[in-house]
Every structure is written in C-alpha cells, then in structure tokens.
C-alpha positions as CSV (number, residue, x, y, z in Angstrom):
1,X,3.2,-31.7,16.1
2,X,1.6,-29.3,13.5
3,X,4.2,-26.7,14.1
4,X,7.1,-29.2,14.0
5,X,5.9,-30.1,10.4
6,X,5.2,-26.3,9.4
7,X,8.8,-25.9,10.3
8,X,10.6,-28.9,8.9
9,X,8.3,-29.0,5.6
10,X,10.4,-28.1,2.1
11,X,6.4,-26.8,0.6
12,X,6.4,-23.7,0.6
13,X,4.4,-22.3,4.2
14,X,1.4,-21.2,2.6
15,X,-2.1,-20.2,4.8
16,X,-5.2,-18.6,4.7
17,X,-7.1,-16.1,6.7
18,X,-10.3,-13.9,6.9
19,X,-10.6,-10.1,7.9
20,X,-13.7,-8.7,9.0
21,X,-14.7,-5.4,8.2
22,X,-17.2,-2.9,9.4
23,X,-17.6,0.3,10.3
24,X,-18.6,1.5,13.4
25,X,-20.3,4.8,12.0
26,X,-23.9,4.5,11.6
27,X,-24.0,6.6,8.4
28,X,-21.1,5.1,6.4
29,X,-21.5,1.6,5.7
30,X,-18.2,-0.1,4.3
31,X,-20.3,-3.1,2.9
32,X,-22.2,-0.6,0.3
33,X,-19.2,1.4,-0.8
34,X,-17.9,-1.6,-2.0
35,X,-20.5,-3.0,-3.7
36,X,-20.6,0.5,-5.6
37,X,-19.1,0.4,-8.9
38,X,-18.1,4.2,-8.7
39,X,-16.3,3.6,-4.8
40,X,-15.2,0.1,-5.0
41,X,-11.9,0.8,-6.5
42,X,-11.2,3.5,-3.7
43,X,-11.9,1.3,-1.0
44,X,-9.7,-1.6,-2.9
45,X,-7.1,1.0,-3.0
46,X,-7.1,1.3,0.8
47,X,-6.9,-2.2,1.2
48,X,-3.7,-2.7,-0.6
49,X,-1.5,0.5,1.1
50,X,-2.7,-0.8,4.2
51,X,-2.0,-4.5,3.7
52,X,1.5,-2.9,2.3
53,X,1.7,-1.0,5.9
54,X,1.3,-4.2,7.8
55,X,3.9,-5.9,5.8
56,X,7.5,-6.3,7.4
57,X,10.8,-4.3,6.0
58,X,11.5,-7.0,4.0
59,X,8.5,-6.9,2.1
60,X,6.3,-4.5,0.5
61,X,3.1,-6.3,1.4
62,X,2.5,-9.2,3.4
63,X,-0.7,-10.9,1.8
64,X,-2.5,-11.9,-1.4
65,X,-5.8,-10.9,-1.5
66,X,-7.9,-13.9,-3.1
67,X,-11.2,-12.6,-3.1
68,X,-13.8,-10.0,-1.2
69,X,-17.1,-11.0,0.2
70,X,-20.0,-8.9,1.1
71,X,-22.2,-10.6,4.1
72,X,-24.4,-7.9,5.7
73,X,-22.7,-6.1,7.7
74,X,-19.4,-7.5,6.7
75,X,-17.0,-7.2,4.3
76,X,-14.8,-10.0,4.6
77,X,-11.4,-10.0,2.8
78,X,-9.8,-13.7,2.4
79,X,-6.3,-13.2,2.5
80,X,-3.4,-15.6,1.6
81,X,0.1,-16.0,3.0
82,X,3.1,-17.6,1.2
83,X,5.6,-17.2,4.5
84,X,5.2,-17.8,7.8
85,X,7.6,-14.6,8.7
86,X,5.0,-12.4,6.8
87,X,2.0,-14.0,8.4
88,X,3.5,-13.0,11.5
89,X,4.3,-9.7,10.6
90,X,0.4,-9.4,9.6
91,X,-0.4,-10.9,13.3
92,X,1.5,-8.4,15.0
93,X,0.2,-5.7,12.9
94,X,-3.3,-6.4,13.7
95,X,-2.8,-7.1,17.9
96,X,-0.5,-3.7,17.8
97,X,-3.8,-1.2,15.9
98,X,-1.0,-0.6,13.1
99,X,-3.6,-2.5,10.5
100,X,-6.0,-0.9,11.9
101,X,-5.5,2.9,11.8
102,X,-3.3,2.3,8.3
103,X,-6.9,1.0,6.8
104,X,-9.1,3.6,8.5
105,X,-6.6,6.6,7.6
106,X,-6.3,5.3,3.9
107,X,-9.8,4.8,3.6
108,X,-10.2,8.3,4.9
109,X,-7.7,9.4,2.0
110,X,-9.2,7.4,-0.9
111,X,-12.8,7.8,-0.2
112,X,-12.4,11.3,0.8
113,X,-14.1,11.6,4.0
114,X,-13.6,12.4,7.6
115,X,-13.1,9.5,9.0
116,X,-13.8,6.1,8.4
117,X,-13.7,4.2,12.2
118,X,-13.7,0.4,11.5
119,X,-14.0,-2.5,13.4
120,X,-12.0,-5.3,12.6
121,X,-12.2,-9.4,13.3
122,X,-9.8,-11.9,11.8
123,X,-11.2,-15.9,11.6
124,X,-9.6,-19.1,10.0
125,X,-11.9,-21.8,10.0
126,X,-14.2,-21.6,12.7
127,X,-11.8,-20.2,15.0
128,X,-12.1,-16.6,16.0
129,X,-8.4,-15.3,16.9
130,X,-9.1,-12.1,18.9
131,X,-8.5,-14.0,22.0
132,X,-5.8,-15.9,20.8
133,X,-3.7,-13.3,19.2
134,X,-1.1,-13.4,21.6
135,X,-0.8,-17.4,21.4
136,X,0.6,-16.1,17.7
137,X,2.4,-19.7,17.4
138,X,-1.5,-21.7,17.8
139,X,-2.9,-18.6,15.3
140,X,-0.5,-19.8,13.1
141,X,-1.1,-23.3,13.2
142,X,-4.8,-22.5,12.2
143,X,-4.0,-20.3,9.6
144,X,-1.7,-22.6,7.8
145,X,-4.3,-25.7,8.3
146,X,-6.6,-23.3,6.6
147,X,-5.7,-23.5,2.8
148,X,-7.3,-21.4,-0.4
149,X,-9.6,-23.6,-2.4
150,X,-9.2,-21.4,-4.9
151,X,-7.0,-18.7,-7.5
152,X,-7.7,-15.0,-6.7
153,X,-10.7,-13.9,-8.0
154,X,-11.1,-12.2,-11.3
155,X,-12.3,-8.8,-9.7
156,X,-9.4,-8.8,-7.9
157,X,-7.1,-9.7,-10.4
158,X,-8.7,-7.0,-12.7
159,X,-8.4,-4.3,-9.9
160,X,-5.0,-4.8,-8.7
161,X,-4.7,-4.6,-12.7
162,X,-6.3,-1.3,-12.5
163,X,-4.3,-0.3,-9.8
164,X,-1.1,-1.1,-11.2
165,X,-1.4,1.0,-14.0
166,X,-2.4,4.1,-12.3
167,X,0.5,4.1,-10.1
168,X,3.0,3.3,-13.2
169,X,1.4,5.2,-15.7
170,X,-0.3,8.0,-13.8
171,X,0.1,10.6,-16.8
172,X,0.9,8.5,-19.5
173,X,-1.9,6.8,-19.6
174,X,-4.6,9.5,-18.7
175,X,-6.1,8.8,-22.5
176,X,-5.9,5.2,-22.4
177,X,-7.0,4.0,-19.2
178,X,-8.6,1.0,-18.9
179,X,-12.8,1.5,-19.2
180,X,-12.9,-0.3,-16.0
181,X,-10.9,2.1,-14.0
182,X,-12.1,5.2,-14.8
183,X,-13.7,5.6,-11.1
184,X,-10.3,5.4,-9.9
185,X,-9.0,8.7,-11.9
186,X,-11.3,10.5,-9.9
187,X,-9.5,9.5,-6.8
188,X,-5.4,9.3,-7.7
189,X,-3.1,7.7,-6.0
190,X,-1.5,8.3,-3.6
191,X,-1.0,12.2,-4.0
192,X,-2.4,14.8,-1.8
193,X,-4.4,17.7,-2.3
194,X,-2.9,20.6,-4.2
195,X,-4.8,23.2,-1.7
196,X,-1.3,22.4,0.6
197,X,0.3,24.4,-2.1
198,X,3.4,26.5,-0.4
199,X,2.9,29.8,0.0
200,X,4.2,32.5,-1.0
201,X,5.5,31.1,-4.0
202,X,9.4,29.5,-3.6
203,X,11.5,29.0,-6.8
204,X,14.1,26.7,-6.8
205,X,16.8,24.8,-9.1
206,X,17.0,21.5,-9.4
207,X,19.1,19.7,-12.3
208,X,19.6,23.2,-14.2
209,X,15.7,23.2,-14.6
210,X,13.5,26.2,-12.2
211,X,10.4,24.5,-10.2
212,X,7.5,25.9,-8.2
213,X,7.5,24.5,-4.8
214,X,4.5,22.6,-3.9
215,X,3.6,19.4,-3.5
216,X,4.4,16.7,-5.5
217,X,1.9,15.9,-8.4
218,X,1.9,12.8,-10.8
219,X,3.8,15.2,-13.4
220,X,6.6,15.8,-11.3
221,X,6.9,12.7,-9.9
222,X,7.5,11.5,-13.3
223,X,10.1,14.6,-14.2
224,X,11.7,13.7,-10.7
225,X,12.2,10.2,-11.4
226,X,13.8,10.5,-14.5
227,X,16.5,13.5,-13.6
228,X,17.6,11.4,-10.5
229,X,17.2,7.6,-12.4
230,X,20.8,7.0,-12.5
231,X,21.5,8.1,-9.0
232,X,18.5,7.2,-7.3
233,X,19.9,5.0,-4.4
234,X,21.7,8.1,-3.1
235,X,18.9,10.2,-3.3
236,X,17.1,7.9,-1.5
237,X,19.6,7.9,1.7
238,X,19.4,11.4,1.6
239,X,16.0,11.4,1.6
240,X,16.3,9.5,4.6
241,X,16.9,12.5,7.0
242,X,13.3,13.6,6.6
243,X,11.5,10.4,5.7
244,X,11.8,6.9,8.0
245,X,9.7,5.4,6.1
246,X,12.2,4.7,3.6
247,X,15.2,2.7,5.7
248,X,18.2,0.9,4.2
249,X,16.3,-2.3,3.7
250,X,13.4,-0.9,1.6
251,X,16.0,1.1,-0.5
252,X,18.1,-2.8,-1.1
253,X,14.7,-4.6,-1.7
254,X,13.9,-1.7,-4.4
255,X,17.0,-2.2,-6.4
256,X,15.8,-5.9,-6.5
257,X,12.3,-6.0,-7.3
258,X,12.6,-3.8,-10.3
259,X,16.2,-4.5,-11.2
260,X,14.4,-5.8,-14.6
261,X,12.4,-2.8,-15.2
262,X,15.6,-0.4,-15.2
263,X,16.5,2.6,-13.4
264,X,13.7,5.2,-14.2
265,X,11.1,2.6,-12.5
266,X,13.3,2.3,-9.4
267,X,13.7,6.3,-9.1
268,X,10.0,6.4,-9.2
269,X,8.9,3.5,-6.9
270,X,11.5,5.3,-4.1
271,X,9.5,9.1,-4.8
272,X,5.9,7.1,-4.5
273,X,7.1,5.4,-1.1
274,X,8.1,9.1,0.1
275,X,4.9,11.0,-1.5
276,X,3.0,8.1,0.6
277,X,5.1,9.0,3.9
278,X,5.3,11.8,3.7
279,X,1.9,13.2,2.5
280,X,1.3,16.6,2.0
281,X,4.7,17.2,3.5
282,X,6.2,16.1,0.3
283,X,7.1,18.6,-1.4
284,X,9.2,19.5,-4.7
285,X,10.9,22.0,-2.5
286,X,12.1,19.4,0.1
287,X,12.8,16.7,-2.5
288,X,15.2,19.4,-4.2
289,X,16.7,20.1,-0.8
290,X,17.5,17.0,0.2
291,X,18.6,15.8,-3.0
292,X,20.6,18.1,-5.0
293,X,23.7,17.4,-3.9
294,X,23.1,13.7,-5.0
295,X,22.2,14.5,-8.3
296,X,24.5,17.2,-9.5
C-alpha cells in the first residue's frame, strides 16, 4: 500500500498541499491586500508566525511556503512538507481552529486592524480534505502523492529574505534595509504597541544598568540579549514561570539551531519567542524580574 511505502521509503517524506484563504468580511478582502505592494509584506508576515504556531515543539515551523496565488476570491498558499510528523502536526492544527485563529489574530496584528475573520480550505490534487480531516492517515497519503513541480518562488524567497533581516537586524539595519522591504518597517515585528507603556513610571536594575519598565522595544531586546548571552538558557527556564510558550524542548532546539551563530543570537531568538507570547505583557520590568537572579 501507499502508506506502507511512505513508511518503509529511505527518500526523504516530502508532500505538497494548498491552503485557501478568504475572508469572510465583506469590506476587507485578503486577495487585494496581497496583491498590494505596500500590505503584502504584512500579510506574508502573518503567514509565517502562524505556520510557526501550527508547527509541533520540535520545530519552529512546520511548512515551506513555495509560492502564493491570487484566484478571485482566493488566496491560495502552496505549502511543502519535508516530514510526515510535521505534516501531521499541520493537520491537527487546522481540524483543532489553532491555524486558524493564529492567522486571523496575526493578521489582525500585522495589518493593524480589528479583526480579520477568515475562512480557510486545504486541497491536494483534486481532493478537498475538510471531510476527510479526521481520516489524517488517507490526508496524508494524498498529500505526499501530491509533489512540488517546482523551487519556491522568487517572491517568496525575497520576502522571507526581507523578513529575516528585520527580525535579526531590527535596529542595526534601520539605514540599510533592503529597498524592497521598506513597507515592512512601517509594521515591525513582532513588538507591540508602546501606548501599553506601565504606568506610573517603575525603575528597575538589571545588570548594574537602571531601565524604564515598559514594554519591550527592538532596542532593548537587543541590550537584553547581549547582558544575558552567556547565560541565556537559564534565563530562559526562568522565564518559564510566566511564559508556556517557551517549554524545555523549544529552549534545547534553540541551543541547536543557532549553535553556529553564537550566544548573543540564541539570547535573542529566546526574548523574540517570549515578546511573541507574551505580547504586550512583555515587559522590561517582568524580564528583569524573572531573570535577575540568572544573570547576576
């Protein structure tokens, strides 16, 4: 059988799927935001946080995006899928609403509106899996029949570029960004609105320097992630307490992924996953809280 193969195979399990997109509010229409040059790297944005939110605790994102299509009404995003494990992840995602309200509450946050209700279909093929999603073995099957004819595109590979480089370089960069991604500077990621701003004013020490509390900004995140670098991990089980989103395994899988890139970059990937979690919430004054004791 098909799934006897997908198992026994040494290829690598790799599949392909499409996500339908629209929304269900008569005055905001998903399609045309995209196709704007000004909002498309907002509602890219979304897309990859919420792909990121469907992936499992393992991972940090569960699919490559390959390409985006615009077919009045839809847009339809063509995923691809190098594991089964994270395919299922995505499935389960999707049949549970987590994909679901993840996308519409991350396009609310990039695109800086209300609310942005969606309706969502998946397809492989010719097969529509809304009424299959709980056969997740036989959604599989299609899926993995269903392989990418093709590389991701270049807009995608140039936005995810774009993307990159804000979230790495937020301040850094401000006076060299890349022409193409000047949109997204309008629109930073993933840090909330400075009207949250504590109030009255708390002064704190943190690392023999005094700080405002309020929440995070790119500034500090950057100041944060260089006085804890060397003793980040800790931080980060501290940081626990408060935060769920950042469990043991996503701590581990940190230290891994940017092993190469050294100890500053892993200080600051652990503060973006909390500033994501945590929201407005995260603030300098409950990152000192919870963390001072680590880093003196």
């Amino acid at each position: 059988s098909l799934a006897g193969q997908m198992a026994n195979s040494s290829a690598p399990w790799i599949g392909c799927i499409y996500l339908f997109l629209q929304s269900t509010c008569k005055t905001i229409v998903l399609l045309s935001l995209y196709e704007s040059s000004q909002k498309k790297p907002s509602v890219f944005k979304a897309l990859k946080l919420a792909l990121a939110a469907a992936g499992s605790p393992m991972q940090l994102s569960c699919a490559d995006m390959l390409k985006v299509h615009c077919n009045h009404p839809h847009l339809i995003v063509q995923l691809k899928f190098c594991k089964q494990e994270n395919c299922r992840w995505f499935l389960q995602s999707h049949q549970e609403g987590v994909l679901q309200e993840s996308l519409q509450n991350h396009l609310q946050l990039s695109l800086a509106m209300s609310a942005v209700p969606l309706e969502m279909e998946l397809k492989a093929g010719s097969e529509h899996f809304d009424n299959m999603l709980k056969d997740e073995d036989r959604c599989l099957e299609h899926i993995y029949r269903e392989k990418p004819d093709h590389l991701q595109d270049e807009e995608i590979t140039k936005l995810e570029e774009c993307l990159k480089n804000l979230i790495v370089h937020q301040s850094i960069n401000n006076n060299t960004a890349v022409k193409d991604c000047t949109s997204l500077n309008s629109s930073p990621l993933p840090y909330p609105s400075q009207g949250s701003s504590l109030s009255p004013q708390v002064i704190f020490t943190f690392q023999g320097q005094e700080f405002t509390s309020r929440t995070l900004t790119p500034d500090n995140h950057q100041k944060f992630a260089k006085l804890m670098s060397k003793k980040w991990k800790q931080v980060g089980h501290s940081l626990q307490k408060n935060c769920q989103a950042l469990h043991d395994p996503l701590i581990d899988n940190l230290a891994l992924e940017y092993d190469q890139e050294g100890l500053y970059e892993q200080a600051y990937q652990l503060l973006l996953r909390f500033i994501q979690s945590e929201g407005k919430k995260a603030t300098i004054e409950l990152l000192g809280l919870l963390s001072n004791e680590d880093c003196s």
